[in-house]
C-alpha positions as CSV (number, residue, x, y, z in Angstrom):
1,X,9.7,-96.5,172.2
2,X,11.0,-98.8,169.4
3,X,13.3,-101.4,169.8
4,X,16.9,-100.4,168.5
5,X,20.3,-102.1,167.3
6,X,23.9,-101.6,168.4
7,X,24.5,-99.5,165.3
8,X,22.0,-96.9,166.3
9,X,23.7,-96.9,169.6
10,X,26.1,-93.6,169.5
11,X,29.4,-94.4,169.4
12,X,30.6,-94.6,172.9
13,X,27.7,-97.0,173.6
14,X,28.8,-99.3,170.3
15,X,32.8,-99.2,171.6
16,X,31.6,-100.1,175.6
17,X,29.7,-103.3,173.6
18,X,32.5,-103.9,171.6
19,X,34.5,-104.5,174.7
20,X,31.6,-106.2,176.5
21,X,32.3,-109.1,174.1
22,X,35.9,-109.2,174.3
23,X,35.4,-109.1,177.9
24,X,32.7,-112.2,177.8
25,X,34.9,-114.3,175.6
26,X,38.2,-113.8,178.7
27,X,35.5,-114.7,181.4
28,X,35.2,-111.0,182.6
29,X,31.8,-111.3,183.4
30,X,31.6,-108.7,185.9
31,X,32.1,-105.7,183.1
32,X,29.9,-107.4,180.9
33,X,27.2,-107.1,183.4
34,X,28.4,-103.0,184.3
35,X,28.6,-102.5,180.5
36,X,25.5,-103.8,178.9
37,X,23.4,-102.6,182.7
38,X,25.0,-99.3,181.4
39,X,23.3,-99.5,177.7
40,X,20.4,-101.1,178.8
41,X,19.7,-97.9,180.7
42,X,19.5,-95.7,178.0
43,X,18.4,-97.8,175.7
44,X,16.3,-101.2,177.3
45,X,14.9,-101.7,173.5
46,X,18.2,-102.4,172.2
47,X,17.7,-106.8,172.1
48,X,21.2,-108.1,171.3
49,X,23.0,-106.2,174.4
50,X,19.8,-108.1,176.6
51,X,21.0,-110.9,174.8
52,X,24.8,-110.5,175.4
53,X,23.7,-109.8,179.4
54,X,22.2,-113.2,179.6
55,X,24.5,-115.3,178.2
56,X,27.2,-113.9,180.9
57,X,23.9,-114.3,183.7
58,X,23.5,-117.7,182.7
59,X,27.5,-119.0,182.3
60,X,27.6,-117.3,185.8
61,X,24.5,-119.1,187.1
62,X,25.5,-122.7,186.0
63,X,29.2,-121.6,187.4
64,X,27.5,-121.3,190.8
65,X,25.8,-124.7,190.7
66,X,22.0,-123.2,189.4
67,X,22.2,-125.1,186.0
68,X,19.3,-124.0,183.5
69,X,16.7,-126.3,185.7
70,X,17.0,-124.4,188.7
71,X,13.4,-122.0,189.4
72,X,14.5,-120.5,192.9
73,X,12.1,-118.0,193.2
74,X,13.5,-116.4,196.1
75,X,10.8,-114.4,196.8
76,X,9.5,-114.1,193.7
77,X,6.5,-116.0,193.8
78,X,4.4,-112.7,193.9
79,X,7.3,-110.8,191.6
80,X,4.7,-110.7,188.2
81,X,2.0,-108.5,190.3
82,X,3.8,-106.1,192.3
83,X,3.4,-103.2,189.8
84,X,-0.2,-103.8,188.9
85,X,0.8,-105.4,185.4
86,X,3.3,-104.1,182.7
87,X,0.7,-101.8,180.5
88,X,0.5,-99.7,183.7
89,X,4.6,-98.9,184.6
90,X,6.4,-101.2,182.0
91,X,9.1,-99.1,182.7
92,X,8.9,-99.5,186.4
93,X,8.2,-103.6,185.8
94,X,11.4,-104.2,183.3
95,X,13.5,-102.8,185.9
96,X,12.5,-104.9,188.3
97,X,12.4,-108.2,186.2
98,X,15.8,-107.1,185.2
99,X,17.1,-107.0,189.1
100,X,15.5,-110.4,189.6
101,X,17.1,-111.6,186.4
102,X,20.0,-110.7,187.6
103,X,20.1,-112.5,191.2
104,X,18.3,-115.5,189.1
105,X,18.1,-115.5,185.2
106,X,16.4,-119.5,185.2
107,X,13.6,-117.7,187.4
108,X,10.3,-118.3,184.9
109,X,8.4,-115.4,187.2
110,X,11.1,-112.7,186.3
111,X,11.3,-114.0,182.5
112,X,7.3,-113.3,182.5
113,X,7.4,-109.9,184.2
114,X,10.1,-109.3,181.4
115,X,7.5,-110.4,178.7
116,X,5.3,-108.5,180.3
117,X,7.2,-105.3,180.7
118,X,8.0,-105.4,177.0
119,X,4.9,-105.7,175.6
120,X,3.9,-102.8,177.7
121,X,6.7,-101.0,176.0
122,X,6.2,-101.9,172.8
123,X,9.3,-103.9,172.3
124,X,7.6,-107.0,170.5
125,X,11.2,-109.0,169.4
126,X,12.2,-108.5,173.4
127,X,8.7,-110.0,174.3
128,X,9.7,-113.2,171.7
129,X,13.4,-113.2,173.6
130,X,11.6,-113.7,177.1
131,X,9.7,-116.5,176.3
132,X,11.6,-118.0,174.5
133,X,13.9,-118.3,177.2
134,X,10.9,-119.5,179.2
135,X,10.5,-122.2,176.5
136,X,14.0,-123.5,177.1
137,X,13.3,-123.9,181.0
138,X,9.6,-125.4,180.3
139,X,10.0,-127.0,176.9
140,X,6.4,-128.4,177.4
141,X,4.8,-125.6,178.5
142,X,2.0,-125.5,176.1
143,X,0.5,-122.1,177.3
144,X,3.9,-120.2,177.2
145,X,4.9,-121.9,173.5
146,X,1.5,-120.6,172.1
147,X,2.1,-117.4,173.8
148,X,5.7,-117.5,171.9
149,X,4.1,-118.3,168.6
150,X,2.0,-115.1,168.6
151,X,5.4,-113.0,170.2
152,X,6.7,-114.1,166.8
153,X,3.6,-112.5,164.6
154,X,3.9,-110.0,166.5
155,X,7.5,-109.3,165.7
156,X,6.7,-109.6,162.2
157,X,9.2,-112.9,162.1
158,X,5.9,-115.7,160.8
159,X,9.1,-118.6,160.2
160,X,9.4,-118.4,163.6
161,X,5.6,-119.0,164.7
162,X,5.6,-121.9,162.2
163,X,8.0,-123.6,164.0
164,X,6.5,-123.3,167.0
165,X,2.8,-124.1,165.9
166,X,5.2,-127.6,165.0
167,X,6.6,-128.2,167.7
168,X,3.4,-127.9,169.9
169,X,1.1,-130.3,166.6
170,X,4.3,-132.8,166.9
171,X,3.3,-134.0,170.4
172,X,-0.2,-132.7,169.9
173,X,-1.7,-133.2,165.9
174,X,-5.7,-131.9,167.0
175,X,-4.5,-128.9,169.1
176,X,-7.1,-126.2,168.1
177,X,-5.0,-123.2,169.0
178,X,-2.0,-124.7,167.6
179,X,-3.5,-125.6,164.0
180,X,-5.1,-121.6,164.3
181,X,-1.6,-120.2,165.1
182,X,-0.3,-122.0,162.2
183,X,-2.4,-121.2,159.7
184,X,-2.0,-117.6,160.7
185,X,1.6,-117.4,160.7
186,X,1.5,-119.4,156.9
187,X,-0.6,-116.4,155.7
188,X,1.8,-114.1,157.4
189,X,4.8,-116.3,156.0
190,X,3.1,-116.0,152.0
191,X,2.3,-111.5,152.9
192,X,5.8,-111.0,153.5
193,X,7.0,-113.3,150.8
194,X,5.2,-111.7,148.5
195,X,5.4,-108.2,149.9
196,X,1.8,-107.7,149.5
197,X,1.9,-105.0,152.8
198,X,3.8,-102.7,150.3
199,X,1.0,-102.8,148.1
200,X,-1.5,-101.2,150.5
201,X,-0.1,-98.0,150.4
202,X,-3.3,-96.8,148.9
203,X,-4.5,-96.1,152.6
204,X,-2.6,-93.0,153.1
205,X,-3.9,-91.7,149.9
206,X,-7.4,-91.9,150.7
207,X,-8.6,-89.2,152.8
208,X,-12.4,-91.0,153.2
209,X,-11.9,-94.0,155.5
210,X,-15.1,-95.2,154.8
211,X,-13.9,-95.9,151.2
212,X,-10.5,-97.3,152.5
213,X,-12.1,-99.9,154.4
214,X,-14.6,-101.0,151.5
215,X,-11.6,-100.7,149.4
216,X,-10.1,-103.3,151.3
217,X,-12.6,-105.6,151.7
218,X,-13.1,-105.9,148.0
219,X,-9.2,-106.4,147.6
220,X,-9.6,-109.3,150.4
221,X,-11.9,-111.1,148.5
222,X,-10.3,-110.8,145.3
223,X,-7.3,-112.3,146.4
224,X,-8.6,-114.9,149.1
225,X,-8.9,-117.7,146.8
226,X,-5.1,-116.5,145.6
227,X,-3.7,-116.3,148.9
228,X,-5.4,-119.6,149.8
229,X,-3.7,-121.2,146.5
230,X,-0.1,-120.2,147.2
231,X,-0.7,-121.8,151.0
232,X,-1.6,-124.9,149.3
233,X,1.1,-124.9,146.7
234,X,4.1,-124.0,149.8
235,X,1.9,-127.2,151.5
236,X,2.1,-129.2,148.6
237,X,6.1,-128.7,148.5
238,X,5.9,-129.4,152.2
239,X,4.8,-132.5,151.5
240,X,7.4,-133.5,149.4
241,X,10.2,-132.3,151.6
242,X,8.7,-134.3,154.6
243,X,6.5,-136.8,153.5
244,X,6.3,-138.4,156.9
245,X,5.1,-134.7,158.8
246,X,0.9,-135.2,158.9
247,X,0.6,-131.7,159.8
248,X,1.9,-130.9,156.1
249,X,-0.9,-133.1,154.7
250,X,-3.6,-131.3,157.0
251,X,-2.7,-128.1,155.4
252,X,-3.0,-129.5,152.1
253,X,-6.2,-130.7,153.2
254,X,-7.3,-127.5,154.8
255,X,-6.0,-125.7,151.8
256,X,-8.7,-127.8,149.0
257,X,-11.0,-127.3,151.9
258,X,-11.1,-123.3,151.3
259,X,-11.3,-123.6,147.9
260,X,-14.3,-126.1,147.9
261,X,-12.5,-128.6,146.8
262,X,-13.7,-131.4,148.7
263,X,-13.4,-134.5,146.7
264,X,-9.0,-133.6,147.1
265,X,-9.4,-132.5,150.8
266,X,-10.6,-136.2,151.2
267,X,-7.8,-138.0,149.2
268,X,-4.9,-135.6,151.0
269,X,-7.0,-136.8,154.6
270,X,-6.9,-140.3,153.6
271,X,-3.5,-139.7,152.3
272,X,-2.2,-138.9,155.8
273,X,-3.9,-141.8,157.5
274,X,-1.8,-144.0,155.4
275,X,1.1,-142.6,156.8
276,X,2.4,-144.8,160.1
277,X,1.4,-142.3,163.2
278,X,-1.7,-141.4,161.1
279,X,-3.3,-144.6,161.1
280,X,-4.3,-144.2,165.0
281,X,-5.1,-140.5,164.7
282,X,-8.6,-139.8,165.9
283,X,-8.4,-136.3,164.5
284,X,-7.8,-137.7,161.3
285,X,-10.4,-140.8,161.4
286,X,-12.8,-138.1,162.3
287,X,-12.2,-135.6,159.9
288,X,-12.1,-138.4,157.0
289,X,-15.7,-139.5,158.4
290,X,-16.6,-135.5,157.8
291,X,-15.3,-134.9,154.5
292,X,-16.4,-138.3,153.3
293,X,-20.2,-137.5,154.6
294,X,-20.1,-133.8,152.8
295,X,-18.8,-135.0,149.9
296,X,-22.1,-137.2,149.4
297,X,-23.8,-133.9,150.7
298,X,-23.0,-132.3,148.1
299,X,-24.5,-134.8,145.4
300,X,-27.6,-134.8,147.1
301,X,-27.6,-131.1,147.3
302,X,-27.1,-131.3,143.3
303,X,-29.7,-133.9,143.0
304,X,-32.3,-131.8,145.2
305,X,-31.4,-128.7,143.0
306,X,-31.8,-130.8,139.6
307,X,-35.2,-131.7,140.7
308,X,-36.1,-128.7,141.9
309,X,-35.4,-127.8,137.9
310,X,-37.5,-131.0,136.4
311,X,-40.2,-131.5,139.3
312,X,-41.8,-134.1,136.6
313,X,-38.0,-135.8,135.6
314,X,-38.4,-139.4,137.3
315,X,-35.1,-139.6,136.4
316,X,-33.7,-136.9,138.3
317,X,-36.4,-138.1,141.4
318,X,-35.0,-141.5,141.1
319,X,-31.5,-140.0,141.4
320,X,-32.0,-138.4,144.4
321,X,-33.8,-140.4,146.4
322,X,-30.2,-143.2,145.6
323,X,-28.4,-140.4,146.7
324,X,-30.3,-139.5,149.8
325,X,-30.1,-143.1,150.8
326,X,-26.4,-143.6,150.5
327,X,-26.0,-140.9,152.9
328,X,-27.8,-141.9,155.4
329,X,-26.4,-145.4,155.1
330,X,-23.0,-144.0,155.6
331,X,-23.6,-141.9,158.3
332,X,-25.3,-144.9,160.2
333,X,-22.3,-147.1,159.2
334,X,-19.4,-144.1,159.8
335,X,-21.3,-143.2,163.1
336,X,-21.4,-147.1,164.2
337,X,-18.1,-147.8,163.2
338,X,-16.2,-144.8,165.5
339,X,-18.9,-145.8,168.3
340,X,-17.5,-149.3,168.1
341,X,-14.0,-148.1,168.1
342,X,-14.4,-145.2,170.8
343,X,-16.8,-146.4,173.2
344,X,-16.2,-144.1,175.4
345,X,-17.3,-140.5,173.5
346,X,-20.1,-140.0,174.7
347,X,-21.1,-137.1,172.2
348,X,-20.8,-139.8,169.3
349,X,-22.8,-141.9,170.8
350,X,-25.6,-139.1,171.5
351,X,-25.0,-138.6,167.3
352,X,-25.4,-142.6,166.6
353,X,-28.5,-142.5,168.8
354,X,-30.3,-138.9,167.3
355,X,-28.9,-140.6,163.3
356,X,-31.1,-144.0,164.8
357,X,-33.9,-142.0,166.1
358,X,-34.2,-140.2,162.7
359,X,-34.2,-143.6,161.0
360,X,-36.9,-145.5,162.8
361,X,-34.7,-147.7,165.0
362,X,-36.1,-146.8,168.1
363,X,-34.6,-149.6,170.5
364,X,-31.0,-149.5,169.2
365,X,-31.3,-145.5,169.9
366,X,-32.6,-146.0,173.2
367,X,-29.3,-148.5,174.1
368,X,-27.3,-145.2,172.4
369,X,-29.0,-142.8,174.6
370,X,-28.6,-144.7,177.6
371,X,-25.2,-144.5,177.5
372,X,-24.5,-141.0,175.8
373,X,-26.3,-139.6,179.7
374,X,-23.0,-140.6,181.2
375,X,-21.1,-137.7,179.3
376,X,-22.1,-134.3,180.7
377,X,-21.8,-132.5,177.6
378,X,-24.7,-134.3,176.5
379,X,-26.4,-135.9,179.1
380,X,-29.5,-133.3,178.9
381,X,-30.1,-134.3,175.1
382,X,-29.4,-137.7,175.5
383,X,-32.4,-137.3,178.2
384,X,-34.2,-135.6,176.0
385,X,-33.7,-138.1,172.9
386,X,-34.3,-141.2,175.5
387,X,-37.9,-139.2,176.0
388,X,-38.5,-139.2,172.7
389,X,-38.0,-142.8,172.3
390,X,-40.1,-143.9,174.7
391,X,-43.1,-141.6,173.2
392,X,-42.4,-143.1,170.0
393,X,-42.8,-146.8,171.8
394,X,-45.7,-145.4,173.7
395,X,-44.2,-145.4,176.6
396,X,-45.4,-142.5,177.9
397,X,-44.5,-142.6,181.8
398,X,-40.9,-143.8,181.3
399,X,-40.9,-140.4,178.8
400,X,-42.3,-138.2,181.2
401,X,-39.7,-139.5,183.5
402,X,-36.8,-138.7,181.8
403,X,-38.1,-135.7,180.3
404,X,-38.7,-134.4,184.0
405,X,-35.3,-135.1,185.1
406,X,-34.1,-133.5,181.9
407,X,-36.8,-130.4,183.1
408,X,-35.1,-130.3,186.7
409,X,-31.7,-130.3,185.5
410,X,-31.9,-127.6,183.4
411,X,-32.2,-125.0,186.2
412,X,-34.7,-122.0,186.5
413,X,-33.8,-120.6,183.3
414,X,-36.5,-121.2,180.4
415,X,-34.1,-121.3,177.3
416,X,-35.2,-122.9,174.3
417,X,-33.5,-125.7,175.0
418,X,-35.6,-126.0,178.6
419,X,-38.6,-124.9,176.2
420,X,-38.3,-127.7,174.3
421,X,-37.7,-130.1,177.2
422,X,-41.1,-128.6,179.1
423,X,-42.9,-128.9,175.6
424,X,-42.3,-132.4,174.9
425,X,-43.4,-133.4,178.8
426,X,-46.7,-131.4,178.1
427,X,-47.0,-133.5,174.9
428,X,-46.5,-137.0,176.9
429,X,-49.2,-135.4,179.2
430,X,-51.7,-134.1,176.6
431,X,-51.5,-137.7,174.8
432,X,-51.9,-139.5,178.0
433,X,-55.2,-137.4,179.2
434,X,-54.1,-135.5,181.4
435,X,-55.3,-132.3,180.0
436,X,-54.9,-130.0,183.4
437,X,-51.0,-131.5,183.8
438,X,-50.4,-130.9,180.2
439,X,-51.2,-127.0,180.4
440,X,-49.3,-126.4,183.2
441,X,-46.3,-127.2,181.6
442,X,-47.3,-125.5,178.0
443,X,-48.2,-122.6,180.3
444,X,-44.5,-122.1,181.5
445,X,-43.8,-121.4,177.9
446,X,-46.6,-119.5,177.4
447,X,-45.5,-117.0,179.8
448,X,-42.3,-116.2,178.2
449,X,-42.8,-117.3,174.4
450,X,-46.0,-117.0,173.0
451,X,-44.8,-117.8,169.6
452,X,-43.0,-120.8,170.6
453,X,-44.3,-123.7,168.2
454,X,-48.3,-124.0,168.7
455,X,-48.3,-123.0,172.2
456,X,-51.0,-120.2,172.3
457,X,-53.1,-122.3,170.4
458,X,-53.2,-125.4,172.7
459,X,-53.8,-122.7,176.0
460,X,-56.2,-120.7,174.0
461,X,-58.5,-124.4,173.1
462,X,-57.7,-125.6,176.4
463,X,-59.6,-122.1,178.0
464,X,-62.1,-122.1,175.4
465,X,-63.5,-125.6,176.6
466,X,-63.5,-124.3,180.5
């Protein structure tokens, strides 16, 4: 059931709209509402008589004192799940959210059952219409303005996603769904710009499907790196419409990003910090901090490989071993520096401690850890990494006590991360003599993962002595 226009109305319908409008512009909104409920009956896909219909709903609402802020649900409040959902009796659901529209068009409930109801029918420009009008009630409504973004995809109209991925990065620059919602409405925005769906024609000639879908494939990674180019150059002119926009410069950045181009991503990242509300973007100061640290990557991957080529070049050793050291020093001096300024992220701080760990610095790791515990996302590893400090200072009972909480935490489940956990405890043990409390926890292990590290080999000594 596509959606329609007035034109492909037949021609009674088209001259009973025709007066509709005259009838809305003399304040007759009583035949606009018989006229277009008429249409809408035999045709609820056609959009601009749904959209003539509201405008007379809402001049008649804010007439009777319900401005466009007014949410009387009156009785509504279970209205969205009275028909079991709209992919069951769409039909049955947009007449109702119609009659509730009608007592109350600024009701959000009825404007989601009309959403709902559309989708159902397949009527993906109506589905836009409702929540957009939703959006216009609840301009900060996050969920329902990403749920508007992909309406737009949907209805094949990417401009209008793009706008709303905005709107929602404007008050929000780091918002994950936002940024993914743009990105997918700028390669939308570049197919139909470039009419590139017009080109895959080639479908309905194949009559293997087998070779259609490798045929496609092949075709997607010719023209990734193309498709990825033309985002960067509409980016890039972005940029110089609204210089002040930082969302323009992370697609710029994103864009040299896909290509491999990391050295530019960098500069366009650093770029946008520069700008005024970029210089206190945490998104930002992290990313930078990212880039920066794979860009030395890189040259130490290149040094590795060069040596790998001329094992006996001390030149090329010498190389790399600078190399290796300038990026650890960084990423102790990055990692330091956003701990200092963000005290409070705890999964940093687990970072800072693991990147002091790894370099030897076992007491200012420790402080690291300490702290890190306080943030349940990584208050097991941080127990874990202050274990692992204390067995490196010897300290083998304060290890085994955190290590054991770390153990209890973890639940019944022996994951690997719990197998890891129970492994380092039986190591404390094993180092501290105690031989009989060492193989009971490398037993636990044993008696789900017999490959795990050298655990059948420490059970299998340990029996052979008794």
């Amino acid at each position: 059931m596509p959606e329609v226009t007035v034109a492909s109305l037949d021609p009674r319908a088209q001259k009973l709209m025709e007066n509709a409008r005259v009838a809305l512009e003399r304040g007759n909104l009583d035949y606009v509402f018989e006229v277009t409920a008429q249409v809408l009956k035999l045709a609820p896909g056609c959009l601009p008589v749904r959209k003539l219909q509201r405008v007379a709903q809402l001049r008649q609402h804010k007439t009777k004192g319900g401005g466009f802020m007014a949410k009387t649900l009156s009785g509504l409040s279970t209205a969205p799940f009275m028909f079991g959902g709209g992919k069951k009796e769409p039909a049955k659901l947009l007449e109702a959210a119609d009659g509730f529209l009608a007592k109350d068009p600024a009701s959000v409930p009825a404007l989601k059952m009309l959403a709902e109801a559309a989708a159902g029918l397949g009527f993906p420009e109506t589905v836009a219409f409702a929540l957009d009008a939703i959006r216009e009630l609840e301009p900060e409504n996050r969920a329902n303005l990403l749920a508007l973004g992909e309406a737009w995809l949907a209805a094949a109209k990417p401009t209008e996603a793009l706008k709303i991925a905005d709107l929602i990065l404007t008050t929000k620059p780091n918002d994950a769904e936002a940024q993914n919602l743009m990105r997918k409405a700028s390669v939308a925005q570049t197919v139909a710009k470039h009419n590139w769906d017009q080109q895959t024609h080639y479908r309905d000639k194949l009559r293997d499907e087998a070779q259609a879908v490798s045929l496609e494939q092949q075709g997607k990674v010719k023209t990734a790196d193309n498709m990825t180019q033309r985002l960067l150059d509409e980016a890039l002119e972005r940029v110089a419409k609204e210089p002040n926009n930082l969302n323009h410069y992370r697609s710029v950045a994103q864009a040299y990003k896909q290509l491999g181009n990391l050295e530019q991503s960098l500069v366009w990242v650093r770029q946008a910090r520069q700008q005024p509300v970029g210089r206190a973007d945490a998104a930002l100061e992290k990313q930078e901090a990212e880039l920066a640290t794979a860009v030395i990557d890189q040259r130490v991957k290149a040094a590795e490989a060069a040596v790998a080529a001329a094992p006996s070049d001390p030149a090329a050793q010498a190389k790399m071993d600078a190399v290796r050291q300038e990026l650890a020093e960084f990423k102790l001096t990055e990692s330091t520096r956003y701990v200092e300024r963000y005290p409070n992220d705890y999964v940093a701080r687990h970072a800072l401690g693991t990147l002091l760990l790894e370099l030897g610095k076992v007491d200012a790791a420790i402080a690291q850890f300490q702290q890190a515990q306080k943030g349940p996302q990584v208050r097991i590893a941080s127990l874990v990494g202050l274990g692992r400090c204390f067995k490196a200072k010897r300290l083998y009972d304060l290890a085994i006590t955190q290590l054991s909480t770390a153990k209890t935490e973890l639940g019944a489940t022996l994951d690997d991360i719990k197998k890891d956990v129970v492994y380092e405890l039986g190591a404390c043990f094993e180092i501290m003599g105690k031989p009989e409390a060492a193989i009971a926890e490398f037993k636990l292990i044993y008696g789900e993962d017999i490959g795990f590290r050298d655990v059948a080999d420490k059970i299998n000594a340990y029996y052979s002595k008794t």
